[in-house]
N, C-alpha and C positions, 0 to 999 in steps of 0.2 A: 442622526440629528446632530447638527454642532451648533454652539453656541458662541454668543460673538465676545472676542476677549474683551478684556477687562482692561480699561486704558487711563493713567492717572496721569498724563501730558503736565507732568512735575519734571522733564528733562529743564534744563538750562542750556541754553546758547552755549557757553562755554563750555560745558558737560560734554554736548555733542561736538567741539571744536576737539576737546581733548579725544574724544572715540577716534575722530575722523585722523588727529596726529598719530593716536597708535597704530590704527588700522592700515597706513601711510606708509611707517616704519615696520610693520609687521611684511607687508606686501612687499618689500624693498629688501628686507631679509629671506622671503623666498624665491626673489629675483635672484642674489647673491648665490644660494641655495641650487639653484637652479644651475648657474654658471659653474659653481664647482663639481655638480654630476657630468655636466657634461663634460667637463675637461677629463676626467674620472670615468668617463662612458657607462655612467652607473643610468641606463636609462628607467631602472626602477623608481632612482632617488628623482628624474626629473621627468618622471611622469606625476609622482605627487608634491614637486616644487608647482610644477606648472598650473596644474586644478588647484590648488591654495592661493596662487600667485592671481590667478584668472577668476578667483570666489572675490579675492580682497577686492580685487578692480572694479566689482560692482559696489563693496560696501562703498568705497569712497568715491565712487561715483553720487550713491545714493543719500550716503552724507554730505556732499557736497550740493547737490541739489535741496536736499531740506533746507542747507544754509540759505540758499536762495545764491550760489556763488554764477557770475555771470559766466554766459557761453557753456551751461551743463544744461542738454537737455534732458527730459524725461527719464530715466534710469532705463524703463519698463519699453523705450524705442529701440 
């Protein structure tokens, strides 16, 4: 049996502008991340640059669509 969460749509515009900037910079440091395993051939370090890198890409996809930002479809297509 699950129950349906508990939702207080108390976020702010700005609130989620600022998630979407971190989540941005977060993705961009795993890209970087990324780039120094491989120069490094450490393909452990960019097998979990790349799934981090590849996780962030939907948040700010999906923050960017809440925004309503044009030319972002659906996240969930």
């Amino acid at each position: 049996m699950t129950s349906e969460p508990s939702r207080t749509y108390e976020r702010t515009w700005a609130e989620i502008e600022d998630m979407l900037e971190q989540a941005t910079e977060k993705m961009h440091q795993w890209k970087a991340w990324y780039d120094t395993c491989k120069e490094e051939n450490d393909k452990l370090g960019m097998k979990e640059a790349a799934r981090n890198h590849k996780a962030l890409e939907g948040v700010v996809k999906t923050l960017k669509w809440t925004l309503g930002e044009e030319g972002i479809d659906d996240p969930l297509d």
